[in-house]
Structures are given as structure tokens and as C-alpha cells.
N, C-alpha and C positions, 0 to 999 in steps of 0.2 A: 235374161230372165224377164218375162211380162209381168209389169208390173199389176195390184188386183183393184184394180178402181170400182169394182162393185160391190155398194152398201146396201144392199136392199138386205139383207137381214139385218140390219142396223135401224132401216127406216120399215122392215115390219116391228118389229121391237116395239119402236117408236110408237105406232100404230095401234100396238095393242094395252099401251099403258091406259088405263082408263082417266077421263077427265073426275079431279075429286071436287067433291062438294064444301060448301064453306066449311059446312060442320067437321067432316074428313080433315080439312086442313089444319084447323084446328087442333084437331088432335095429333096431326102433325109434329105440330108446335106446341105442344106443351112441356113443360120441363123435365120429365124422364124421357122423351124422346130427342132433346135437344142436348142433355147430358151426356145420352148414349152419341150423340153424331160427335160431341167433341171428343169425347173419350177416343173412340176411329179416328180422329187430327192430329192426334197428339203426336209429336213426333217420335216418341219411341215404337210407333207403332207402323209406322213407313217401312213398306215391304211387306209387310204381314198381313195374311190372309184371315179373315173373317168369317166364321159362317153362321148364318142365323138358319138353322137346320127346320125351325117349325115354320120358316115363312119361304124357304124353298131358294134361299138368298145368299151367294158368296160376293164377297167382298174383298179386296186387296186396297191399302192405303198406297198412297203412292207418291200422298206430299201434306207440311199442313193443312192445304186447302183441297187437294182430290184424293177422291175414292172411287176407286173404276167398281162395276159390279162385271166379276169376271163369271156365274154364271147364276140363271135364274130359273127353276121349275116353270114347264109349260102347263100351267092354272092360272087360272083367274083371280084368287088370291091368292099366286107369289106376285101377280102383276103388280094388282093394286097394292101390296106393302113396298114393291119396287118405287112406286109413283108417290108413296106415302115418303120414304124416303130420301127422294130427290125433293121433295118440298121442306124438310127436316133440312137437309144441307143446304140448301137454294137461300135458307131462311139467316142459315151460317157465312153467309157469303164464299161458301166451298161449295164445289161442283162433284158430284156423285155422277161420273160415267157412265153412261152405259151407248153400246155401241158395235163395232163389226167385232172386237174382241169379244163382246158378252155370247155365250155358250146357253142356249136353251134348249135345257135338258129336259128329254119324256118324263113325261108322269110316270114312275114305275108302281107295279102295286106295292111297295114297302112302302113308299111313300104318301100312298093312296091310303091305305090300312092305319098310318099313322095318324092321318088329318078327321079318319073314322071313329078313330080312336081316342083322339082327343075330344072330338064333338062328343062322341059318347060320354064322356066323364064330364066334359063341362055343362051337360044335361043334367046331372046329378048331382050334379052342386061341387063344391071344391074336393080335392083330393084330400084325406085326413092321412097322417103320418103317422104310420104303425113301427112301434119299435118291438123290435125282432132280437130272443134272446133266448139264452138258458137258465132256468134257475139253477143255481149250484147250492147242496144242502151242507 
């Protein structure tokens, strides 16, 4: 069996993570995102797959200190939240993979619809939470 020594979808990947800005890093590294990368190290969580579905991002722990991303929406914003969170682990002294295992997946239009869909509401200001009921007499 031949073995597959070619990583170029690994080193496009690479390629398309975008460079972040101080400020971007920063936010990085602030504490609900530094929270969230240890809560993924924890070791009850080794093995277990992750999916952060609004940022187009799967995740699989795989040790206290790595998290491969096993696959990532083909956008521009699942990149840069990809690139946001290697700087988040990078900060943790864990390494957040990504690599010839990582899977980038088409943009499909549910997924498209949903990112439509949120900008729309987040236009509007916050979501209000309607509770939904019978009156019983």
C-alpha cells in the first residue's frame, strides 16, 4: 500500500487562515474564550467531538493539551473563528490542529440561510423571549 505524503490540502487550509489583528487577538484571549478552550482540555472530554455549528467549526479533543479541528465550513468567517481559536489554545499552551485530517466542507445553502439569518436578527437588536402558552380557565 502507498503510502499519502501529500499535504497540500493541509498547507491550503494553512493558507487561508487569515493573519489576526492585535485587536482580533485580543479578543482571542479574553476570559469567556479562554474558559471555553479549557472546558475542550478537560479530560473528560478526550474523544469527544465538539461542534460550534454558528462558526461552521468541529472539534474532537484528543488529549489535555490537543484539539484537532476535524472539520471546518468553506467561509471566510468559519476561517477566521478557526485562526481566532488556535490563538485561544496557542495562549493555553495546547495545540488546536488543524491539518490533512481537517474536512472543509461546502458552504451549503442551510448553512448559508442561517448566517442570513442571524445577521438579520442581529440587525434588529437582540432576540426577546416570548413565552408561549394556554390560558386554562
Amino acid at each position: 500500500m502507498e503510502e499519502n505524503t501529500n499535504d497540500s490540502s493541509s498547507n491550503d487550509l494553512m493558507d487561508r487562515l487569515p493573519e489576526l489583528s492585535e485587536a482580533e487577538k485580543e479578543i482571542a484571549l479574553e476570559n469567556e474564550a479562554l474558559s471555553w478552550a479549557l472546558s475542550l482540555l478537560s479530560e473528560n472530554m478526550t474523544g469527544l467531538v465538539h461542534e460550534e455549528r454558528d462558526y461552521g467549526v468541529i472539534l474532537q479533543n484528543i488529549s489535555s493539551s490537543i484539539v484537532r479541528c476535524i472539520t471546518v465550513v468553506d467561509h471566510p468567517k468559519c476561517f477566521f473563528t478557526l485562526q481566532q481559536m488556535r490563538t485561544t489554545f496557542g495562549h493555553l499552551n495546547a495545540e488546536l490542529e488543524v491539518g490533512p485530517y481537517t474536512v472543509i466542507r461546502p458552504l451549503t445553502e442551510n448553512i448559508a440561510a442561517g448566517h442570513q439569518e442571524d445577521e438579520a436578527s442581529s440587525s434588529t437588536g437582540p432576540a426577546v423571549n416570548q413565552e408561549i402558552g394556554m390560558e386554562v380557565a
